[in-house]
C-alpha positions in Angstrom: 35.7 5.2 4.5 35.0 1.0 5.6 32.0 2.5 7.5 30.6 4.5 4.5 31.3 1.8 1.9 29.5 -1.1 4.0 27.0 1.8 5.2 26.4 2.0 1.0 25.9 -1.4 0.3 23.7 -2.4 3.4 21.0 0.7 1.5 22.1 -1.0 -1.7 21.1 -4.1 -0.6 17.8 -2.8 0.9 17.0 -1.1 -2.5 17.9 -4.2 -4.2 15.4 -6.1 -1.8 12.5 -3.8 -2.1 12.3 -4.0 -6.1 12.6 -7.5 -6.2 9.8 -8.5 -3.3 7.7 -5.4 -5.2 8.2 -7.4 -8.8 7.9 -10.3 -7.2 6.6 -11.2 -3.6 8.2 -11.6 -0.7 7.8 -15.6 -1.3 8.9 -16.2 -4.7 12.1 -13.6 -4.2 15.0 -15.1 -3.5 18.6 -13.8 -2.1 20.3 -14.6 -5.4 18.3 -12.4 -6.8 18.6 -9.4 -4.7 22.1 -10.3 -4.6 21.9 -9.6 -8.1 19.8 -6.7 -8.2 22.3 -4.9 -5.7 25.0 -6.1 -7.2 26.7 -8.1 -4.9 27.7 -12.0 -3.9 24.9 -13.7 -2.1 26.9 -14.5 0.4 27.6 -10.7 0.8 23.7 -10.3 2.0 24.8 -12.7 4.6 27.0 -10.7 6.2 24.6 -8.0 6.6 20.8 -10.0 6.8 21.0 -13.5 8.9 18.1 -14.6 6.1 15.4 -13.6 3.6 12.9 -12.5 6.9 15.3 -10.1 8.6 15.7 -8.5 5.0 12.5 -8.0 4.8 12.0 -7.0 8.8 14.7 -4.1 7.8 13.0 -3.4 4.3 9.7 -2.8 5.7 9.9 -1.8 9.0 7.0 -2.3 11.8 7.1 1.7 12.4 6.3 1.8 8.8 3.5 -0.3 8.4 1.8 1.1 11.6 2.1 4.7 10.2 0.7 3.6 7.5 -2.5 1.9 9.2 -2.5 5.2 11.2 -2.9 7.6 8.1 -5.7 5.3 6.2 -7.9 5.1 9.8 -7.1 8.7 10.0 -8.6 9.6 6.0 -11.3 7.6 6.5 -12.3 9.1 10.1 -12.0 12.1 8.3 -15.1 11.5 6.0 -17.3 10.7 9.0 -20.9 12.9 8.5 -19.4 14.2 5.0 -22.7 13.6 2.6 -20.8 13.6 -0.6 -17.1 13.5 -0.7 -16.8 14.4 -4.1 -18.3 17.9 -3.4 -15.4 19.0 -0.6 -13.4 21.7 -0.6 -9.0 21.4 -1.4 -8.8 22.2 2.2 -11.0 20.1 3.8 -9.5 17.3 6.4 -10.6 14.3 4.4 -8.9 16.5 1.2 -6.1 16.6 3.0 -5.5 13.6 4.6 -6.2 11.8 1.3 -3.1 13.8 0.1 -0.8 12.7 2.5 -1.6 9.4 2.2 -0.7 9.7 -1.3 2.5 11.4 -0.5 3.6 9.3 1.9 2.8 6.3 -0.3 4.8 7.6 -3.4 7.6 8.6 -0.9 7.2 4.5 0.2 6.3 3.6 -3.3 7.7 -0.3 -3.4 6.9 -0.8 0.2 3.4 0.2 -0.1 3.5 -2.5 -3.6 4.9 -5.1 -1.5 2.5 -4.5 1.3 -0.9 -4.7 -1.1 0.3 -6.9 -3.7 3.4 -9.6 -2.1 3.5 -9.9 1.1 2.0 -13.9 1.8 4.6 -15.5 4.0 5.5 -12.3 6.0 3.9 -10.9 9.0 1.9 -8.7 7.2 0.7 -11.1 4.8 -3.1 -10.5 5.9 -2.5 -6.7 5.3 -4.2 -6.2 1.9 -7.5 -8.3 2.7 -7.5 -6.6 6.7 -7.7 -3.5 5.0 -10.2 -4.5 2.4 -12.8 -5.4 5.8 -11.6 -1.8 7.4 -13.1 0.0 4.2 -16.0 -2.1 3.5 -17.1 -1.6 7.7 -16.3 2.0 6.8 -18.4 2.5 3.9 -21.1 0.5 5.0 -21.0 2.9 8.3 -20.5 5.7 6.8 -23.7 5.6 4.5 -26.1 3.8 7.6 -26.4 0.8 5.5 -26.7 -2.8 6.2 -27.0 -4.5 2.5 -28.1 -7.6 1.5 -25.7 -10.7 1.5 -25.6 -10.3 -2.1 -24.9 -7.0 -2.2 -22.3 -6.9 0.5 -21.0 -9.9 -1.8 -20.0 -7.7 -4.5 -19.2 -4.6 -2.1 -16.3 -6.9 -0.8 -15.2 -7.6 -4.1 -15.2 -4.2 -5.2 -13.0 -3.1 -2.5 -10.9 -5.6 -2.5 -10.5 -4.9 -6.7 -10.2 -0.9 -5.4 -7.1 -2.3 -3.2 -5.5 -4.3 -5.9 -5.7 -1.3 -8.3 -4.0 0.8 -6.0 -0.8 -1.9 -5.7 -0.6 -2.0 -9.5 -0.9 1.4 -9.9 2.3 2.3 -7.8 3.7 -1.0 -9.1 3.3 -0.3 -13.3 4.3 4.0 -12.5 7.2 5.7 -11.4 6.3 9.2 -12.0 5.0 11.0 -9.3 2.5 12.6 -12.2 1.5 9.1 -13.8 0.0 8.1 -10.5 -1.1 10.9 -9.1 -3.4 11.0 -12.5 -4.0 7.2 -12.3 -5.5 7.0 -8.6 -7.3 10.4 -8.7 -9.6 8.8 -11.7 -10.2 5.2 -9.8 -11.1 7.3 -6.6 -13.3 9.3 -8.7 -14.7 6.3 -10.1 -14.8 4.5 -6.8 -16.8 7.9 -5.1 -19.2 8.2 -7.7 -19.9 4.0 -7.8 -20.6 4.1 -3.8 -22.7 6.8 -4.4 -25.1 5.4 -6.6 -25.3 2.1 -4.8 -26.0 3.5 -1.3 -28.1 6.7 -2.7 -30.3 4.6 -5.1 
C-alpha cells in the first residue's frame, strides 16, 4: 500500500510538472508551483526529484525525444520523389507516417508543448529551431531548389512560424478532435504555400 501511494504521487508529481513547464517553460516554472499543481509540499518533490533538472530529465525522457526525432526524419523521408503531397492516397507511407506522428504527439501532448514552445535552459533547448533547419533542408531538397537569400529568408521564418503553430495548437486544445482539425488545415495551408513558391 506505501509503495502504491508514493508510486501515485511520484506520476502525480510528473503530471503536475508537465502542465506547468507546458504553461510555462521549463525556466520560468518553479517547484512551488508544481508542488502546487500536484498537490503536495515542496519539500515532498524533494524526496522524489534531487532538483528542477532531474524533474524534467524524468518528465521528458531522452528515449522520448529521440523517438520523436526518429518519426519526423522518418515522415519527411517519406515524401522523398512525391511531386505533390496533397494529391496522395490515405494509405500512402508519407499518409501514414504523418498519422502517427500525430498520434504519438497527442498521446505526448504537453511534452511535445514543452519541447516546441519551453524548453530554453534544458538540454533540448535548441530542439524547436534544430528542427526548423531539418525542414527547411528538407523542403529546399525535396523541390531541387536553391533560393535566393531573400527568399530562403522568409522560408526560415515560415517554418519556423509552422513550428510554433504546432506548439500552440497542442498547447490551446485538449480534444483529440480540436487538433486533429486544427493541424490538418495549417498543413494544408503549409502544402499548398510551398507549392506555389517552388512551382511558380
Amino acid at each position: 500500500m506505501a509503495q502504491y501511494l508514493k508510486d501515485e504521487v511520484h506520476e502525480a508529481i510528473l503530471a503536475a510538472a508537465l502542465e506547468v513547464f507546458a504553461r510555462k517553460g521549463f525556466r520560468s516554472a518553479s517547484m512551488a508551483e508544481i508542488a502546487s499543481a500536484a498537490r503536495v509540499s515542496t519539500g515532498n518533490i524533494y524526496r522524489y526529484f534531487e532538483n528542477k533538472n532531474a524533474l524534467y530529465e524524468a518528465a521528458l525522457p531522452g528515449t522520448f525525444v529521440t523517438t520523436f526525432r526518429r518519426l519526423l526524419k522518418q515522415r519527411v523521408e517519406a515524401a522523398r520523389g512525391v511531386k505533390d503531397l496533397r494529391k496522395l492516397e490515405p494509405t500512402a507511407p508519407y499518409r501514414l507516417l504523418s498519422e502517427e506522428v500525430l498520434a504519438f504527439s497527442l498521446s505526448n501532448r504537453l511534452r511535445v508543448v514543452v519541447l516546441l514552445s519551453g524548453p530554453e535552459g534544458t538540454p533540448h533547448e535548441h530542439f524547436a529551431e534544430e528542427l526548423v533547419q531539418f525542414l527547411l533542408e528538407s523542403a529546399t531538397a525535396h523541390f531541387h531548389a536553391r533560393p535566393a537569400h531573400p527568399t530562403r529568408f522568409a522560408l526560415e521564418e515560415l517554418y519556423r512560424s509552422y513550428v510554433t503553430t504546432l506548439g500552440r495548437i497542442l498547447r490551446h486544445f485538449e480534444q483529440e478532435r480540436d487538433i486533429r482539425e486544427a493541424v490538418e488545415a495549417l498543413s494544408r495551408y503549409h502544402l499548398t504555400g510551398l507549392a506555389a513558391l517552388f512551382e511558380s
